[in-house]
C-alpha positions as CSV (number, residue, x, y, z in Angstrom):
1,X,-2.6,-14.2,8.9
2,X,-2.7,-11.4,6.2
3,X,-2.1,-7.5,7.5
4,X,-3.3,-4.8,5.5
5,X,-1.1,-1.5,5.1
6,X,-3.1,1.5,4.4
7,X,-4.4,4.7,5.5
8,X,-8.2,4.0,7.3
9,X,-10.0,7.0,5.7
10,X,-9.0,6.1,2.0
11,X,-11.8,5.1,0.2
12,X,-10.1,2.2,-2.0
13,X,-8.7,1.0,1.6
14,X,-13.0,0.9,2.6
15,X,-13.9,-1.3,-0.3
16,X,-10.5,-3.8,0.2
17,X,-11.7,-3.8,4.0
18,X,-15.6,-4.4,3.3
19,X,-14.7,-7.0,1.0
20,X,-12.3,-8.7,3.4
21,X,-14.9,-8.3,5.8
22,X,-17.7,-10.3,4.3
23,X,-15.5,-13.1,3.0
24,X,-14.8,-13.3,7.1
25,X,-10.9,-13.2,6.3
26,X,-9.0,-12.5,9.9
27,X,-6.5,-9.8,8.9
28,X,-4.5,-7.0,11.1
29,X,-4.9,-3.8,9.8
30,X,-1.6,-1.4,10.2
31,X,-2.3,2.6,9.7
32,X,0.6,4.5,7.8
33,X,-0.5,7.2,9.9
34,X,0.1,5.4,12.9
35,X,2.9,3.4,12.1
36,X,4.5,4.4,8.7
37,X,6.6,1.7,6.4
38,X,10.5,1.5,6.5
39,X,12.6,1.0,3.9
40,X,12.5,-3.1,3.5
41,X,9.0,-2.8,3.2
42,X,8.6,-0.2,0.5
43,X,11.3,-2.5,-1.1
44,X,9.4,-5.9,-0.8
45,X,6.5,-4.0,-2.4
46,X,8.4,-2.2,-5.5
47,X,9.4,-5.9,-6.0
48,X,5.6,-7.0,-6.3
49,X,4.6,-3.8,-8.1
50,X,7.4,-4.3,-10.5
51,X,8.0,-0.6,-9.3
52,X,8.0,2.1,-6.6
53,X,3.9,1.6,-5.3
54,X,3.4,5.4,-5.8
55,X,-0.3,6.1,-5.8
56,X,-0.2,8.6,-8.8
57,X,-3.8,9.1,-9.4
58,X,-4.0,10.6,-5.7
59,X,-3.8,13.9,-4.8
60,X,-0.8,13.8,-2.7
61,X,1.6,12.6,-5.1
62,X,0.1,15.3,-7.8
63,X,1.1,18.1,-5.1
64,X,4.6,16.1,-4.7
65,X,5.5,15.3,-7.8
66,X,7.5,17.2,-8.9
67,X,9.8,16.8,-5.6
68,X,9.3,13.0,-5.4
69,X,10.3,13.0,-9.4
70,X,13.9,14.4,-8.8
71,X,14.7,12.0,-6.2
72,X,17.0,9.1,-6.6
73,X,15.8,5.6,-6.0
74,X,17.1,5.4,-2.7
75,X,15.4,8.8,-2.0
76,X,12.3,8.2,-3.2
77,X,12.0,5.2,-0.7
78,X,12.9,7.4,2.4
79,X,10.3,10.1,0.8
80,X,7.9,7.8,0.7
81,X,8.1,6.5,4.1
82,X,7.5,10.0,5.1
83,X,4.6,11.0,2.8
84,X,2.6,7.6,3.0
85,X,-0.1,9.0,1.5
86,X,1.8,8.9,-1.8
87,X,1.9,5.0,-1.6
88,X,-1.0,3.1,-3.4
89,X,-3.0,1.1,-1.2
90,X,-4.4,-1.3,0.5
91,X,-0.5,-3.4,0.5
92,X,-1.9,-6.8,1.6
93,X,0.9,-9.1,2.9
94,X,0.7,-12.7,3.9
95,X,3.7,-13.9,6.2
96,X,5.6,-10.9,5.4
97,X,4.9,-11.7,1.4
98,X,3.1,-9.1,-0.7
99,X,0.4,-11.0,-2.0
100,X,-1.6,-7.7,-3.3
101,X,-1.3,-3.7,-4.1
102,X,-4.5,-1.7,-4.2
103,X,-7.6,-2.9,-4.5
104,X,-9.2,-4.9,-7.4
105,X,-12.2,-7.3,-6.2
106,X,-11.4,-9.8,-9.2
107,X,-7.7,-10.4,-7.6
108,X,-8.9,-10.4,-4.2
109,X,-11.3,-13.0,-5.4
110,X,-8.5,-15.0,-6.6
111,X,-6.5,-14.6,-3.5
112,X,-5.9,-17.5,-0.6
113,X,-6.3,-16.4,2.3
């Protein structure tokens, strides 16, 4: 089963879902809003992204920046828990394995779901 982490009125997080949606892959959908991320999670993710999954084009982190930029490491993941509107989205996960990180319709193409 794949979940999807995001925040429901992003637009990115519309496309991922639309897509999902009319390839008629099952997934649970977990709001930020509702239910932020903990620490292991923003973890597994950095480990996929190869870095913190800091949405930098968006709005929230430009107001934040320069807060979130002073951080440490350990910090920024606790900050980021908080503010989960900093964290790029949709995080897709398959058995608790990041599979992707935002939304690119070529990847998801090449995804198994």
């Amino acid at each position: 089963m794949i979940t999807m982490y995001a925040i429901a009125n992003c637009d990115t997080v519309k496309k991922a879902r639309l897509f999902l949606d009319k390839k008629q892959v099952e997934y649970t959908f977990v709001d930020f809003k509702k239910l932020p991320p903990i620490s292991e999670q923003i973890k597994r993710w950095a480990d996929f992204f190869g870095e913190l999954p800091v949405n930098k084009k968006g709005t929230t982190y430009k107001k934040l920046k320069d807060e979130y930029e002073g951080l440490t490491e350990a910090a920024k993941i606790k900050f980021l828990c908080t503010n989960t509107s900093m964290i790029k989205r949709p995080v897709l996960e398959k058995n608790e394995k990041t599979i992707a990180i935002g939304f690119d319709e070529e990847t998801y193409k090449g995804l198994k779901f």
